[in-house]
C-alpha positions in Angstrom: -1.4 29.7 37.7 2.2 29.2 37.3 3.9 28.6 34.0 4.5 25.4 34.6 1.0 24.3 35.2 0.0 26.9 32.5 2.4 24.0 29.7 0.4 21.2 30.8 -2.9 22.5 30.9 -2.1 23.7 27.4 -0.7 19.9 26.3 -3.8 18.6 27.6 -6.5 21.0 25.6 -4.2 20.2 22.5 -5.1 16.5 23.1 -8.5 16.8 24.1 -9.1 19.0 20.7 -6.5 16.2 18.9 -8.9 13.3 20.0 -12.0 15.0 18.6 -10.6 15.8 14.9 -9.3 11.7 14.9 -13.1 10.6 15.9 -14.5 12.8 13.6 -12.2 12.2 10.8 -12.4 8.1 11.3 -16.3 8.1 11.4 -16.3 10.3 8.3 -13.4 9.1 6.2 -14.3 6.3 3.6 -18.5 6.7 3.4 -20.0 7.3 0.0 -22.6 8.9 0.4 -24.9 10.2 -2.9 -27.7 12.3 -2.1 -28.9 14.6 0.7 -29.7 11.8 3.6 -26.1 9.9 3.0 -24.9 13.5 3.6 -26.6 14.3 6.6 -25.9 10.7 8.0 -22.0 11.3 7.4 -22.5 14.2 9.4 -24.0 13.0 12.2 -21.0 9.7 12.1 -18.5 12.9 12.3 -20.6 14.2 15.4 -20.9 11.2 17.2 -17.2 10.2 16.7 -16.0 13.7 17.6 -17.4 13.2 21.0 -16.0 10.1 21.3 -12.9 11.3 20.6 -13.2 14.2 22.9 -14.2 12.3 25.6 -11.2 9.6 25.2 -8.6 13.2 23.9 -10.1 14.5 28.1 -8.6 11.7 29.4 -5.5 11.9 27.5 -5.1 15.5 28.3 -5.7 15.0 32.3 -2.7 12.3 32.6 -0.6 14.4 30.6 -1.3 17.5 33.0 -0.6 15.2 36.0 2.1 13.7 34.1 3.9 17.3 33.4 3.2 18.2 37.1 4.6 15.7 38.8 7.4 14.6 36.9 8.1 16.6 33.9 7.6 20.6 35.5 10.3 19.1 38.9 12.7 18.1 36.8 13.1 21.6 34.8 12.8 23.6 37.6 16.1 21.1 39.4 17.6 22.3 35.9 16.9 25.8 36.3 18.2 25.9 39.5 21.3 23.5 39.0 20.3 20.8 40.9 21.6 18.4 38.6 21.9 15.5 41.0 18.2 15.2 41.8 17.9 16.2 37.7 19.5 12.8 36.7 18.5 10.4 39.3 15.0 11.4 38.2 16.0 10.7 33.7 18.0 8.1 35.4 15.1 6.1 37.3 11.5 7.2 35.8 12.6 8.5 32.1 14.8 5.9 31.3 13.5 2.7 32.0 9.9 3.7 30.9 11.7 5.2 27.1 13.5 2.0 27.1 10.6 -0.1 27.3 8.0 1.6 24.9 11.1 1.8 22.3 11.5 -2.2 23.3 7.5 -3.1 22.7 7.0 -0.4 20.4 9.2 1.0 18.1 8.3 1.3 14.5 5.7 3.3 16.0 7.4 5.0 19.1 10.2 6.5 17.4 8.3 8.3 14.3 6.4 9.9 17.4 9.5 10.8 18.9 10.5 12.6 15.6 7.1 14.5 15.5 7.1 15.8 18.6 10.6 16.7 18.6 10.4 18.7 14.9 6.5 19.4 15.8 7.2 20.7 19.2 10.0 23.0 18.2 8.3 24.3 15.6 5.2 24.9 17.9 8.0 26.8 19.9 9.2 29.1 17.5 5.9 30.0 16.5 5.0 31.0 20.1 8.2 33.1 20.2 7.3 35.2 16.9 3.6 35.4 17.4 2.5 34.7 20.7 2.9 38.4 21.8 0.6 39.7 18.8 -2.0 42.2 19.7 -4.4 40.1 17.4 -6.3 37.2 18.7 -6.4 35.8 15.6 -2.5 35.4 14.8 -1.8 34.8 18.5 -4.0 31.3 17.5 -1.7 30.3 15.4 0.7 28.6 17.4 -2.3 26.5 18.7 -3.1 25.3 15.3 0.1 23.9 14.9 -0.3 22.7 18.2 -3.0 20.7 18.0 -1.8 19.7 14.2 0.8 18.2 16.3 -1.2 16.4 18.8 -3.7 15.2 16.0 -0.7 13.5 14.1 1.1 11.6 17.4 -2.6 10.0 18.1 -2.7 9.3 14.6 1.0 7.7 14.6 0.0 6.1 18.0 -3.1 4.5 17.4 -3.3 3.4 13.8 0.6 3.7 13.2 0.5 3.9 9.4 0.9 8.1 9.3 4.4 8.3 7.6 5.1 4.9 6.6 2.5 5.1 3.8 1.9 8.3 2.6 3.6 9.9 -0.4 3.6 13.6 1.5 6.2 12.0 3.6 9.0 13.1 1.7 7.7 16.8 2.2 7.7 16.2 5.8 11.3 14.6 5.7 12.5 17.6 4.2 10.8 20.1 6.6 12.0 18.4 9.5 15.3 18.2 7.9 15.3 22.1 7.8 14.0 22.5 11.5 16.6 20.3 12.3 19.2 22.4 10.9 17.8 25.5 12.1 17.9 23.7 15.4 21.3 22.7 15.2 22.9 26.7 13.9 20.9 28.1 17.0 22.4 26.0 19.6 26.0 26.7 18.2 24.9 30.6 18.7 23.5 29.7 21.9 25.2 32.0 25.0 25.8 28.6 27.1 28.7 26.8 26.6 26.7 23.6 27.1 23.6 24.5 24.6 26.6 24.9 22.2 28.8 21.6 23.1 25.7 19.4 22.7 24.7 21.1 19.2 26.2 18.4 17.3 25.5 15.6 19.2 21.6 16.1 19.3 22.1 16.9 15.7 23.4 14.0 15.1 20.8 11.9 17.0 17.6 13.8 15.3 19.4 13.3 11.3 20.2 9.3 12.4 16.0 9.1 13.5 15.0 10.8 10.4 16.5 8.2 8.2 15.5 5.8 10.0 12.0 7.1 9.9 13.1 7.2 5.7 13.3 3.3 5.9 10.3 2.5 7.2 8.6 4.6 5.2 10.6 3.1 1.9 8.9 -0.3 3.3 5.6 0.6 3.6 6.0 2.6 -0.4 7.9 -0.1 -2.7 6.0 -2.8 -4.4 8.5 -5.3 -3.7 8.7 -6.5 -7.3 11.6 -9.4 -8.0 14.0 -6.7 -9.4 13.1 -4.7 -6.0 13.4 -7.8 -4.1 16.8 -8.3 -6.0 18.4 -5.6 -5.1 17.0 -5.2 -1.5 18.8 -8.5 -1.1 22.0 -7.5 -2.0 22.3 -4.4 0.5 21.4 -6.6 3.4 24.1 -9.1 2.1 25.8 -5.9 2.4 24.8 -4.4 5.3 25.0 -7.8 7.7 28.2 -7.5 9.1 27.1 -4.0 10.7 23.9 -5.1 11.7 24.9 -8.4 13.0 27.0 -6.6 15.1 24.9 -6.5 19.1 23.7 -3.2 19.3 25.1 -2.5 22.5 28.8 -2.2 20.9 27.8 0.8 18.0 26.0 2.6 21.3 29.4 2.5 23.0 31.2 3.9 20.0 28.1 6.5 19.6 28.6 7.3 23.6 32.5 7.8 23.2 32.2 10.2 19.9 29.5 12.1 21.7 31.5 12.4 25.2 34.6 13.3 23.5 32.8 16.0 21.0 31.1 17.3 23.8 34.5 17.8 26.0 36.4 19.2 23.5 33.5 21.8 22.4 32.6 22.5 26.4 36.4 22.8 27.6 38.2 24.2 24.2 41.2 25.9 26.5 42.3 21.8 27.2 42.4 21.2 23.1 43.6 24.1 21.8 46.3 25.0 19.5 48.9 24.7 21.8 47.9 20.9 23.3 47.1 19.7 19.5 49.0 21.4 17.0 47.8 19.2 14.2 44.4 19.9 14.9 45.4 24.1 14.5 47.0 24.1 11.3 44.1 25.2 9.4 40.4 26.2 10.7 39.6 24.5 7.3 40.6 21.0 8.8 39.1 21.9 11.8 35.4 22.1 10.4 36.3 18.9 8.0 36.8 16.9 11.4 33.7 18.3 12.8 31.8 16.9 9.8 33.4 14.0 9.7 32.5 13.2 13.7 29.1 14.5 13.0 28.4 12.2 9.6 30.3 8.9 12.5 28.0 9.9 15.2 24.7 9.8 12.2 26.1 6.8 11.3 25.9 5.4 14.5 22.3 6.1 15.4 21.4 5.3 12.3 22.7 1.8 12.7 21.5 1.6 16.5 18.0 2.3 15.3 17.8 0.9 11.9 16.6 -2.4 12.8 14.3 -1.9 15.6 12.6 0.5 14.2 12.2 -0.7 10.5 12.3 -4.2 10.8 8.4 -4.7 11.4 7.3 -2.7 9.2 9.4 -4.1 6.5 8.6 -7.6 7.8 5.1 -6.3 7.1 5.6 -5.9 3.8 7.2 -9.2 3.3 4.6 -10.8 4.9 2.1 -9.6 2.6 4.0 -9.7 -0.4 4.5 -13.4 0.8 0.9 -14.0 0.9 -0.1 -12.5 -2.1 2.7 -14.7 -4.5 1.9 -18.1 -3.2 -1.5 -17.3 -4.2 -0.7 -16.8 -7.9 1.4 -19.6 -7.4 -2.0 -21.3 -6.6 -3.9 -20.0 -9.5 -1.3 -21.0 -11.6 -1.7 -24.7 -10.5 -4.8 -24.2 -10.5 -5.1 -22.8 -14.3 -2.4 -25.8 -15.3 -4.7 -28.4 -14.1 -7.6 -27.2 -16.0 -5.5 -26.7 -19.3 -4.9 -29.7 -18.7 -7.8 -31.6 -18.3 -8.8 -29.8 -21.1 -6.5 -30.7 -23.6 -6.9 -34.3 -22.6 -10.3 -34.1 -23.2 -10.2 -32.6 -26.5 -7.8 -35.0 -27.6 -10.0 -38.2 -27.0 -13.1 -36.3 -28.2 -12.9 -33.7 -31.1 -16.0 -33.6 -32.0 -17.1 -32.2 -29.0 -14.6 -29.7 -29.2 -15.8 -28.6 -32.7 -18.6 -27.3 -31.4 -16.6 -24.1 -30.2 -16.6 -22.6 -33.9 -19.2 -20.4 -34.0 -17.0 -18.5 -31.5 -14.2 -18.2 -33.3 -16.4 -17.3 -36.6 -18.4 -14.7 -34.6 -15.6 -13.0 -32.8 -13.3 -13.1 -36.1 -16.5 -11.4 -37.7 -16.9 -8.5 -34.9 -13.3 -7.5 -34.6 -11.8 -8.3 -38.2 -7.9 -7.8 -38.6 -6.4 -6.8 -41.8 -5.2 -9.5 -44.1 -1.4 -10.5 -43.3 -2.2 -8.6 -39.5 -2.5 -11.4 -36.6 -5.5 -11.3 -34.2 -6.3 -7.8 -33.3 -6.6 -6.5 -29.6 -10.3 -5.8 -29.8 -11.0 -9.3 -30.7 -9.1 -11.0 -28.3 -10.9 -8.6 -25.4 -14.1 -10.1 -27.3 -13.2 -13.8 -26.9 -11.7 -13.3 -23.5 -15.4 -11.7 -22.3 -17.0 -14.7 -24.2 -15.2 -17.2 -21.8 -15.8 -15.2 -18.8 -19.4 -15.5 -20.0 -19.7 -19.2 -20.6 -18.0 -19.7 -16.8 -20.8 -18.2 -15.5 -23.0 -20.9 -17.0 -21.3 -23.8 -14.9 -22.6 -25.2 -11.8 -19.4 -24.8 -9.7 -19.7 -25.3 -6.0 -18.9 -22.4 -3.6 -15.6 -23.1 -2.1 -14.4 -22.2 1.4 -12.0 -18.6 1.2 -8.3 -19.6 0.4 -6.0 -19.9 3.4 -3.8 -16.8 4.1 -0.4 -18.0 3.5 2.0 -17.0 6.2 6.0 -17.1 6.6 7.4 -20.3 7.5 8.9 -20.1 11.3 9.8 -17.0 12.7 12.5 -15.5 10.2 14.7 -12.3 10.5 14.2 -9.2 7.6 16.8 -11.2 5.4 15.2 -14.6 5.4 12.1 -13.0 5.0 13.3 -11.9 1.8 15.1 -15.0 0.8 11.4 -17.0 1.5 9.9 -14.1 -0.6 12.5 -14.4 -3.5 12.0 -18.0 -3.6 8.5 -18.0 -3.8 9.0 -15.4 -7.0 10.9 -17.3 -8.5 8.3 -20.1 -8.0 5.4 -18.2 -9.4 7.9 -16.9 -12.4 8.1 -20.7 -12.7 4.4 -22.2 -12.5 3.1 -19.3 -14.5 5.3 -20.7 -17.1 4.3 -24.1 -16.9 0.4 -22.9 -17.1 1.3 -21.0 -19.9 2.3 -23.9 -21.5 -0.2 -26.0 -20.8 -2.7 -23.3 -22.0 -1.0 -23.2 -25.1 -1.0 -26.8 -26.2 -5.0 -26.6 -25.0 -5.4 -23.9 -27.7 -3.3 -25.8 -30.0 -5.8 -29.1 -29.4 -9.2 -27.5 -29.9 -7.2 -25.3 -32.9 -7.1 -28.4 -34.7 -10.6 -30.1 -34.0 -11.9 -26.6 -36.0 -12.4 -27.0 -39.6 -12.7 -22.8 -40.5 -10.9 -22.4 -44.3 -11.1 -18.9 -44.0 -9.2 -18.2 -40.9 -6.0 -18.6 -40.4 -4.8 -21.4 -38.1 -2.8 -18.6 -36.2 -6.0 -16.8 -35.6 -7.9 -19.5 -34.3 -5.6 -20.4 -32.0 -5.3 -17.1 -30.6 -8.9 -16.4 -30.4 -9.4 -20.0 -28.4 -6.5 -19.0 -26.2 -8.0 -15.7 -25.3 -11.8 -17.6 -24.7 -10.2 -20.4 -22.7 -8.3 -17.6 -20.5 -11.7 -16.2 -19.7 -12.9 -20.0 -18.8 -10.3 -20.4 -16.5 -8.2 -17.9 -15.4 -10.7 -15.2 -14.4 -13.4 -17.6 -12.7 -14.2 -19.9 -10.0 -13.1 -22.9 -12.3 -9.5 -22.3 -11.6 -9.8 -22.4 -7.9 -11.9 -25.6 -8.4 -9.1 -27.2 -10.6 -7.2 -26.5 -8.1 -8.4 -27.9 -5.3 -9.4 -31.1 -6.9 -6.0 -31.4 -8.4 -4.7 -31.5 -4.3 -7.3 -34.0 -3.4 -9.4 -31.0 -1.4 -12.3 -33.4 -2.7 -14.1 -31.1 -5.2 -15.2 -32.3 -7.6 -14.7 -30.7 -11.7 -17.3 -29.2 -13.7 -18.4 -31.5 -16.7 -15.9 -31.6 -18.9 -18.0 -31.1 -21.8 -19.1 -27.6 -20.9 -15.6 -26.3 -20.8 -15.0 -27.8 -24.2 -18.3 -26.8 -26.0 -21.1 -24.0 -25.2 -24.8 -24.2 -24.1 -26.2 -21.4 -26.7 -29.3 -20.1 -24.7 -27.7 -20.8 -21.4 -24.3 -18.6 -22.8 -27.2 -15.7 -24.3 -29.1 -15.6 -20.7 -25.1 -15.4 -18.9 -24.0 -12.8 -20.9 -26.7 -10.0 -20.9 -27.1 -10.6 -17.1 -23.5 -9.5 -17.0 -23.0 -7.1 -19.6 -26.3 -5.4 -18.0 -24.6 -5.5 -14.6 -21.2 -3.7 -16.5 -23.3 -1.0 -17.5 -24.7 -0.3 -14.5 -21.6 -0.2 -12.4 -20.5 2.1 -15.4 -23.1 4.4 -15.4 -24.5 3.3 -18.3 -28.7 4.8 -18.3 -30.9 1.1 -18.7 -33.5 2.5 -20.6 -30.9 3.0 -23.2 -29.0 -0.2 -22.3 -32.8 -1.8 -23.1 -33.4 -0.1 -26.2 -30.0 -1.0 -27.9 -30.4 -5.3 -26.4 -33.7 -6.0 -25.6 -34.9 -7.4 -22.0 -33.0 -10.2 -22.9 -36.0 -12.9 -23.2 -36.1 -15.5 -26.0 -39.6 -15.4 -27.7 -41.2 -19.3 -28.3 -39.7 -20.5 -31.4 -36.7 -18.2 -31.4 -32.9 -19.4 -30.4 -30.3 -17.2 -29.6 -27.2 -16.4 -32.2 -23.9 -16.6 -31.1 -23.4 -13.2 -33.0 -25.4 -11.5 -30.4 -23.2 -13.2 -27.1 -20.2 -11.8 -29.3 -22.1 -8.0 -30.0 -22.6 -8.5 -25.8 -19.1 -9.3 -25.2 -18.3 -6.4 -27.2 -20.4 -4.4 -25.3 -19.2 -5.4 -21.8 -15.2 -5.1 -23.4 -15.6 -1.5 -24.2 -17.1 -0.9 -20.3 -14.1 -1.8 -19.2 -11.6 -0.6 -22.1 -13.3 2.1 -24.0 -10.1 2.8 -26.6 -11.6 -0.5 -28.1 -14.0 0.1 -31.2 -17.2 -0.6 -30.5 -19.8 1.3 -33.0 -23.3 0.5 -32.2 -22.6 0.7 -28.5 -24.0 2.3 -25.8 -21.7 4.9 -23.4 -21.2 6.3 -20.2 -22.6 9.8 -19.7 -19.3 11.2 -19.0 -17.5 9.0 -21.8 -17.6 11.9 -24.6 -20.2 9.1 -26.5 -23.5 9.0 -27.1 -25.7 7.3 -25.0 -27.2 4.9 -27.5 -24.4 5.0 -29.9 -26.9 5.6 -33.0 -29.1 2.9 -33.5 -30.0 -0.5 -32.0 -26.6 -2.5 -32.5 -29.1 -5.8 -33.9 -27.6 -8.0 -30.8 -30.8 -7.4 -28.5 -33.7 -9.8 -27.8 -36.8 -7.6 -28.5 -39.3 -9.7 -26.8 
């Protein structure tokens, strides 16, 4: 077996073994499992997909070994041997076109492949170098490892495209191919060949101008895009424009005549020497400040070449989904104004009916009392909010169709992406606002249908602010509201149950869901059953709204446990008691 054949076979047993740590990791990744038999079935999904992926990594590794034999291994050994013509007709006809066309189709995810094979591979190549001639098996394996580390993170990059665009160890792996880069870059200048030592800084240039490229898209897949984000991501693309409007072609030019004029003056220095360019020989102190400067041009220029192409999707991406996501607050918030609304219309025209939400405000003022001159405290706001999301559950609302994904309108570039997502910011900013309003003059309505002497009128309007927020904003009325406010043709809930409360239909809503909350929490139901009951109403009994409160009280502190709750039951692993100490005296015993 020649060396030649010796590389590929070894490229294709790094991808077969590539292929079967992806299948296994994919089938694996992501199950919960709790117990012996979720165990043992994770183990056999990590089986079965590691022969899948062995099988598809087998036929990966075959085309690559034909791949190297008939194309890659001729054209080093026509390099060896100086045959440079047949050398570049075959980059020039095979290479080329097919490089041009993946990085044309594919680039946000050909290029960071590019870049780990390129730092991945020469790393793989030192490593060979220092340990490949060890007498111990064991350390001469190590190259392989870091072989088929490589291989594993290319099919990763290749098939699921999301390996360094949105993981936080990214900057680790910037920085180490930073430093192989540089290493790189010092043993080519010490290189014997005058032509390993002309080209130092060009493909130095080239692998720094990738790499921060590779740095954008993976800034686009890690910021939040949040309006101040969004602010100032505008501004450097105002910035930016000219160079990027600019065709491509036209920087590749410049980037061709720095390189070809670097690379003559480094490979012939007896044509530019002293005597030919006395400026340039005044000081060897000058001469390495105009190497850096043509190095940081020729960065510059890659880094403008691929930029755009290789970034733009995945920051498009972002936008896209950033996009989506605000014009559905923006629907909420219409939503949430309609209901307010509605509401305060209501309440207007019939106050008595809206009276009827004082034992609320009574019994949520009693469980989270604030000290005299102090407004409404945290606690009891949680308590009011829960008490809402509890009486929403009472309402007969129709099940309505999944909201439509809202998309970009036409087919913008990166910066009228950003000016459609600014807008639409600036739109939600705006119709939060307005439902904020709306909510507040709602509050203020039913505030002043209540008749309570000793509460402040502050307080209650706070409290009914908080309970209306868990009516509507937290529910399936809001999406209703909205859809009947855009003539979708659903139809409201009864007015009358958003401005009053069905007692025993409000009792029976919240211990269904404050049972639920301390299940998902971990809560042990015997104890959950000893503190409330079983939650049934014996004959000639009626349920207080002091016990919804103790139950909204309850569910807060599930989800918020710096909130006081004594009486209430814990978590195992909350540093409380199970039971709290003692039946809290908001359960239904029978």
């Amino acid at each position: 077996m020649d060396e030649n054949t010796d590389v590929g076979g070894v490229l294709g047993l790094y991808a077969t073994a590539a292929g079967g740590l992806l299948g296994a990791w994919h089938e694996a990744a992501g199950r919960g499992f709790d117990g012996f038999w979720d165990a043992a079935l994770t183990v056999l999904a990590a089986v079965g997909g590691a022969f899948s992926g062995l099988v598809l990594g087998l036929l990966v590794g075959v085309t690559l070994l034909v791949i190297y034999t008939i194309v890659v291994a001729p054209a080093v050994l026509w390099w060896r041997r100086r045959r440079f013509g047949r050398f570049a007709a075959l980059v020039v006809l095979v290479w080329t076109p097919i490089t041009a066309a993946l990085l044309w189709w594919w680039p946000d995810r050909l290029l960071p492949v590019v870049l780990i094979v390129g730092f991945g591979g020469w790393s793989v190549f030192l490593a060979h170098r220092r340990f490949g001639q060890s007498p111990h098996l064991a350390v001469q394996a190590l190259p392989h490892l870091g072989g088929v580390a490589v291989a594993t993170l290319v099919g990763e990059q290749l098939v699921f495209g999301n390996l360094l665009s949105t993981t936080y160890v990214s900057p680790v792996l910037f920085a180490i191919a930073g430093w192989l880069s540089w290493c790189g870059w010092r043993a080519m200048r010490a290189a014997r060949r005058v032509t390993v030592r002309a080209a130092a800084d060009i493909v130095w240039s080239v692998q720094l101008g990738l790499l921060l490229s590779l740095v954008l898209v993976w800034l686009a897949g890690v910021l939040s895009l949040t309006p101040s984000q969004v602010t100032t991501i505008r501004a450097v693309l105002e910035r930016v424009q000219t160079l990027t409007g600019v065709h491509w072609a036209y920087w590749l030019t410049v980037f061709a005549a720095l390189a070809t004029s670097s690379f003559l003056v480094l490979r012939w220095p007896t044509l530019f020497d002293e005597t030919r360019l006395p400026v340039l020989g005044v000081l060897n102190t000058w001469k390495r400040t105009l190497a850096g400067i043509n190095i940081g041009l020729m960065v510059s220029m890659v880094f403008t070449i691929t930029a755009v192409p290789v970034s733009e999707g995945a920051w498009k991406r972002q936008v896209e989904d950033r996009y989506a996501l605000e014009t559905r607050h923006i629907q909420r918030a219409e939503g949430e104004e309609a209901a307010y609304e509605q509401i305060h219309q209501y309440v207007v025209t019939n106050r008595r009916v809206a009276a009827r939400l004082a034992p609320v405000v009574r019994a949520v003022h009693d469980a989270a009392r604030a000290e005299p001159g102090q407004p409404v405290s945290d606690s009891a706001l949680g308590i009011a909010r829960q008490v809402g999301r509890f009486q929403a559950a009472t309402l007969s609302v129709e099940d309505l169709p999944p909201a439509r994904v809202t998309v970009l309108p036409g087919d913008p570039d990166v910066s009228e992406a950003y000016e459609e997502l600014d807008e639409a910011q600036q739109a939600r900013s705006h119709q939060e606002a307005r439902a904020g309003s709306f909510a507040d003059a709602a509050a203020a309505a039913v505030a002043s249908a209540l008749d309570i002497p000793d509460i402040g009128r502050n307080q209650v309007v706070h409290i009914i602010k908080a309970y209306l927020g868990g009516l509507v904003e937290e529910g399936r009325v809001r999406d209703l509201f909205y859809s009947w406010a855009h003539g979708n043709g659903a139809a409201p809930p009864e007015m009358t149950r958003l401005a009053s409360v069905d007692l025993p239909a409000l009792y029976d809503a919240a211990y269904d869901l404050a049972r639920r909350a301390a299940v998902r929490a971990g809560v042990d139901v015997w104890a959950f059953n000893a503190a409330y009951g079983l939650g049934l109403t014996m004959p000639g009994e009626s349920p207080q709204m002091s016990e919804v409160v103790i139950l909204a009280r309850q569910t807060h502190h599930l989800t918020d446990s710096s909130s006081p709750c004594p009486g209430c039951v814990h978590p195992p692993d909350s540093g409380g008691t199970q039971t709290g100490g003692g039946t809290p005296g908001g359960g239904r015993r029978g």
